[in-house]
C-alpha positions in Angstrom: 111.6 110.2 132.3 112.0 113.1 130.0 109.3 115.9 130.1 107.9 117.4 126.3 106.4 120.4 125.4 104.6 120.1 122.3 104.1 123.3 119.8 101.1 123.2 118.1 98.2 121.8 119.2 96.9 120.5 115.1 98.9 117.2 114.6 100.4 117.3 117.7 97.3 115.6 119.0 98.5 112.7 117.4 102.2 113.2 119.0 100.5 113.4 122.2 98.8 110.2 122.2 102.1 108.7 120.8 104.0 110.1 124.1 101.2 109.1 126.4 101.7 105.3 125.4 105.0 105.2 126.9 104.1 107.0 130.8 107.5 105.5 131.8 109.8 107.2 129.0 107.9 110.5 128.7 105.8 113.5 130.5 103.9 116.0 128.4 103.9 119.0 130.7 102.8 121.7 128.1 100.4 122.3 125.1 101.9 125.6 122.8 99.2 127.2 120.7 98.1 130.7 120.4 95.0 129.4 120.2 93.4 129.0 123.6 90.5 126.8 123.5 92.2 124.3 121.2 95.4 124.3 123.0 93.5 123.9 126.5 90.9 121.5 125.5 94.3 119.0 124.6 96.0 119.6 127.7 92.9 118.9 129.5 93.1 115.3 128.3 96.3 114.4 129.4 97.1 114.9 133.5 99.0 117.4 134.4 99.4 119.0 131.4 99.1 122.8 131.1 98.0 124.6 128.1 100.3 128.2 127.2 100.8 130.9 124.3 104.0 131.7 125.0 106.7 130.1 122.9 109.6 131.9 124.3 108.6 130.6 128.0 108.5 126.7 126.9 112.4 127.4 125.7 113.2 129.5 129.1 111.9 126.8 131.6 114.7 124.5 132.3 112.3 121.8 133.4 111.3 120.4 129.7 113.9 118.9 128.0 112.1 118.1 124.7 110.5 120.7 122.6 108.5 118.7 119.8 108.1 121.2 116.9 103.9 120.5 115.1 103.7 124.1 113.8 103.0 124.7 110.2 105.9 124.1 107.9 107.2 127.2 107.3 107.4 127.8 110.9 110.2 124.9 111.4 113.6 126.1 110.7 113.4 129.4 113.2 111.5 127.4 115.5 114.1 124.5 115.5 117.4 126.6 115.7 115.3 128.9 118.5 115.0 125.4 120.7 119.0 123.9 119.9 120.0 127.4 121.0 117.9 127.1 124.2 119.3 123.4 124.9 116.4 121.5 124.0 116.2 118.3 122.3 113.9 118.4 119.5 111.0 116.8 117.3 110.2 118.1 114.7 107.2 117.4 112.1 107.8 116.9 108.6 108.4 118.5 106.4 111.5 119.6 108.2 112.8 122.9 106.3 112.2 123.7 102.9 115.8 123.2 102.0 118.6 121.4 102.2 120.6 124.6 102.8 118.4 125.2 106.0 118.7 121.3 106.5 122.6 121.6 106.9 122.7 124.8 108.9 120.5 122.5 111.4 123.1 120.2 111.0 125.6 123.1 112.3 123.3 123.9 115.2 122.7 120.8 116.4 126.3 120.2 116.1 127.3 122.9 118.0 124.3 122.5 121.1 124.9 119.1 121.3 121.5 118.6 120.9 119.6 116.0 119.2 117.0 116.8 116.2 114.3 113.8 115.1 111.7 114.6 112.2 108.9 112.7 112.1 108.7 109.3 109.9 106.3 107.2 111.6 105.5 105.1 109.0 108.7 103.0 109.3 107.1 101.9 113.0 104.8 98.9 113.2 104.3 95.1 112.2 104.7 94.9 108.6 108.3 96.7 108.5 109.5 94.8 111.2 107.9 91.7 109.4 109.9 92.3 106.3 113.4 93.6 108.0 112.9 90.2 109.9 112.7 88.2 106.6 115.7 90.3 105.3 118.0 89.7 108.1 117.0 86.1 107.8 118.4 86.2 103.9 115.5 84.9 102.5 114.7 88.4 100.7 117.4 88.4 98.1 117.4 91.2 95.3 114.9 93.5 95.1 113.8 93.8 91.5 111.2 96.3 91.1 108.3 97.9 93.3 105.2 100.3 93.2 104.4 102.9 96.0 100.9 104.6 95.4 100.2 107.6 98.0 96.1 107.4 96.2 94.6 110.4 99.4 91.2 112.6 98.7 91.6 116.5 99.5 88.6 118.6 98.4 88.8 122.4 98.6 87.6 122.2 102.5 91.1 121.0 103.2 92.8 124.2 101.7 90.3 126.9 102.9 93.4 126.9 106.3 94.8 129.5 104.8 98.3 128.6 104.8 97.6 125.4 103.1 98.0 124.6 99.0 100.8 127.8 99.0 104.2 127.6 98.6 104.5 130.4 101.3 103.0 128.6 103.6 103.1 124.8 103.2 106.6 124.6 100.9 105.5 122.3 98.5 102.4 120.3 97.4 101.5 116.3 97.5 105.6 115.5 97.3 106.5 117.1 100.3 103.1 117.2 102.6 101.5 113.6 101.9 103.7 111.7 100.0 106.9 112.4 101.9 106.0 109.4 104.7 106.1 106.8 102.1 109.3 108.1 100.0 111.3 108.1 103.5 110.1 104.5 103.6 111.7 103.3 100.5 115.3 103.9 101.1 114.6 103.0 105.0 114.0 99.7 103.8 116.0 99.1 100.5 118.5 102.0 100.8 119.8 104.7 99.1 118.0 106.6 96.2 120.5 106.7 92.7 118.5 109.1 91.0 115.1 110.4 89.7 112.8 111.1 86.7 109.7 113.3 87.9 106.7 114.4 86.8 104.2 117.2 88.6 100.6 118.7 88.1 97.9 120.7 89.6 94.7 119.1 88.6 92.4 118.4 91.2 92.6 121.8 93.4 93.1 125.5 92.5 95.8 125.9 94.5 99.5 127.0 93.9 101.2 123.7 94.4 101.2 120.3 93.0 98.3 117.8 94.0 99.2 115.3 91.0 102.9 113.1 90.9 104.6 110.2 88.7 107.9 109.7 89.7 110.4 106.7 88.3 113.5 106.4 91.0 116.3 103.8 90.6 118.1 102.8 93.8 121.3 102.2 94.3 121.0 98.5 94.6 120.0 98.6 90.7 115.6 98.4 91.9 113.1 100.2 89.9 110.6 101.7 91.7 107.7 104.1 90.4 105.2 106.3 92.9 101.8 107.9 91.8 100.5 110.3 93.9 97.4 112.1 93.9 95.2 114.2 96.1 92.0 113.6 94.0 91.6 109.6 94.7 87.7 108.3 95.8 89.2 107.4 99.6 92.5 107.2 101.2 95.2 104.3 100.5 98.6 104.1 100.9 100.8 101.2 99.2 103.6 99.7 98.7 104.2 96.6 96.7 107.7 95.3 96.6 109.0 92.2 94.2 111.9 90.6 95.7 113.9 87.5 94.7 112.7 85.5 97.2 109.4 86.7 97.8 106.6 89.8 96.6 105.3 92.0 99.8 102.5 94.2 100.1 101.7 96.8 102.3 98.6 97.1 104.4 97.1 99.9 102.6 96.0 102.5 106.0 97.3 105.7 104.7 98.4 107.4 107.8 99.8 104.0 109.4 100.7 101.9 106.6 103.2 99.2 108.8 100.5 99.1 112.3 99.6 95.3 110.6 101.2 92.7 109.2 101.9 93.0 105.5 101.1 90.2 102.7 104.3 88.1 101.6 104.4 85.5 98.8 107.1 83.2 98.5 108.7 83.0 94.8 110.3 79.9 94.3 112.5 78.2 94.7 111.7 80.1 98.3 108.7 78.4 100.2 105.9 79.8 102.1 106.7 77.6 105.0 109.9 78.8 105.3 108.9 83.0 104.7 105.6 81.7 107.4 108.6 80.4 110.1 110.0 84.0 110.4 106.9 85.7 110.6 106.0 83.9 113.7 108.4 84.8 115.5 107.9 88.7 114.8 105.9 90.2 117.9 103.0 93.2 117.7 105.4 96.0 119.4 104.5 99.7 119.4 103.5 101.0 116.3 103.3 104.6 114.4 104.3 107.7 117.0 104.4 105.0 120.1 107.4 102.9 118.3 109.2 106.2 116.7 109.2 107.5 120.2 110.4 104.3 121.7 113.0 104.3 119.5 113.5 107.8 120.2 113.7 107.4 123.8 116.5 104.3 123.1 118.6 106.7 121.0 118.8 109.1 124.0 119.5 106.2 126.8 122.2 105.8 124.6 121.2 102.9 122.2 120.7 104.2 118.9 120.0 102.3 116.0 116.2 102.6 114.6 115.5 106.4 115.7 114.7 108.7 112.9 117.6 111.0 112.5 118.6 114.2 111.1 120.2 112.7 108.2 117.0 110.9 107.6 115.1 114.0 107.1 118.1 115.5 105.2 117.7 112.6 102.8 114.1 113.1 102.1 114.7 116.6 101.7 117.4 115.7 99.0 114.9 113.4 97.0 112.1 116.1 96.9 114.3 118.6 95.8 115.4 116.2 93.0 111.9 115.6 92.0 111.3 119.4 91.4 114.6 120.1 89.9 113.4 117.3 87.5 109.6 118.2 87.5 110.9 121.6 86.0 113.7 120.6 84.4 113.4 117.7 82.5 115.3 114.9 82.8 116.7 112.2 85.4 118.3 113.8 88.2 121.0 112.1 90.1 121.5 112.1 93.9 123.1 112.5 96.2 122.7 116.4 95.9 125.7 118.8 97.5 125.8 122.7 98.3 126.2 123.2 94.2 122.8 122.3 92.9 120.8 125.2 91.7 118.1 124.0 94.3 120.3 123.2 97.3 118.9 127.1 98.7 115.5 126.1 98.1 112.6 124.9 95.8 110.1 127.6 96.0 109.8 129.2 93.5 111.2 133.2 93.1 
């Protein structure tokens, strides 16, 4: 049993729910948020827990051994090294830093704490990814040819009077890096790594400072095409993603914020038959989903059997592909990853 202390009391609601479906694995003892009544009313629903302001006393009590980081974004990075230097595993929300620079020196810290850093990527949890990493490890996926990832969310100008929201001071980046950042991790979880990248970025459905419009053509290493449309001005929220393999062509469930909880739709393309794609679906169980199954693999990783936790090179690697979608957004041009310490963007994105 580990005990957590969660900072921020916004989306870590959702983290807390997450936590509280495992009782035997982990113990929310604390709420962190200046703001009183919203940080006690969340405590108040879990038993036990205690609601305080002061961020500095989470990191000095030696009784909570997981600090899990839900702060705006461009509180992450001094939060984060502030809890490896106090000996604290952490959690951290996406996105992680606004850098890759900050990203490695993260790297260092953790490094030298011996700590372990997990961002957030709970979309790889649930049904349908287990579903199709079943039917891959079964060799009946083959090749993937192409595929089609639409991150299709509504934000009206409610959504950015928070005042850090829609800046680049305060949220890093736009629809890339705040919404459609889930999905992008997904793609290289599942088909691996990213080769390179042709992006294209707007502001047309908000006044604000960052980009709430994307088209984006990525080739993976494995040879796949794949092109993402984002947009923060769709009628309703859907997230999809639509994969053609050799053997078969998936498709998501299309829940935004929990795109794998159910099963996704396969099709056998022959000379593959449904009976035989239907087979090795049956035998894929339910399992926790979203927050609940990245903390149980979370927990695993800890106990000392890694293998499907979220780690710091994941978030690293998202990091990587939205810095090459800007570097191409303002550039022009296909930008080729991976991305080292010499790119004019590994310090950072924002803009000067």
């Amino acid at each position: 049993m580990r005990t957590v202390s969660i900072i921020g009391a916004g989306i870590g609601a959702q983290h807390l729910l997450g936590f509280a479906a495992l009782p035997d694995r982990f113990n929310v003892v604390s709420i962190c948020d200046l703001d009183q009544a919203r940080g006690a009313a969340l405590a108040a629903t879990q038993p036990g827990c205690q609601w305080t302001g002061d961020f500095q006393a989470v990191l000095a009590d030696p009784s909570v051994d997981i600090v899990d980081i839900c702060l705006p974004p461009h509180l992450h990075f001094d939060a984060c090294m502030a809890a490896l230097d106090a000996g604290k595993t952490v959690v951290c929300e996406k996105p992680l830093v606004p850098s890759l620079a900050q990203a490695d020196r993260l790297a260092a810290k953790a490094a030298e704490t011996g700590r372990m850093i997990s961002p957030v990527f709970q979309y790889r949890y649930g049904l349908g990814t287990r579903q199709l990493q079943a039917l891959m490890a079964a060799g009946l996926a083959g090749r993937c040819y192409v595929g089609t990832l639409e991150t299709h969310w509504d934000r009206d100008a409610a959504y950015y009077a928070v005042p850090w929201r829609g800046t680049w001071a305060g949220e890093s980046g736009g629809a890339l890096l705040g919404h459609a950042i889930h999905i992008h991790d997904l793609l290289p979880a599942l088909l691996g790594p990213v080769a390179q990248v042709y992006a294209q970025t707007a502001t047309r459905v908000n006044e604000i400072e960052v980009e709430d419009c994307a088209a984006l053509s990525i080739r993976m290493e494995s040879g796949a095409l794949v092109t993402s449309s984002v947009t923060l001005g769709a009628a309703g929220n859907i997230s999809r993603m639509r994969l053609c393999f050799e053997g078969f062509t998936v498709e998501s469930d299309h829940a935004p914020y929990s795109l794998a909880e159910k099963g996704w739709t396969f099709t056998a393309r022959a000379p593959m038959t449904q009976d035989r794609i239907d087979a090795v679906l049956a035998g894929v169980g339910q399992g926790p989903s979203g927050y609940a199954g990245m903390f149980t693999a979370f927990a695993d990783a800890l106990d000392g059997t890694p293998g499907l936790e979220v780690t710091l090179e994941d978030g690293r690697r998202s990091l990587e592909f939205v810095t090459a979608c800007y570097a191409s957004a303002r550039h022009g041009g296909a930008v080729h990853l991976p991305l080292g310490p010499d790119h004019p963007l590994y310090a950072g994105w924002l803009p000067a």
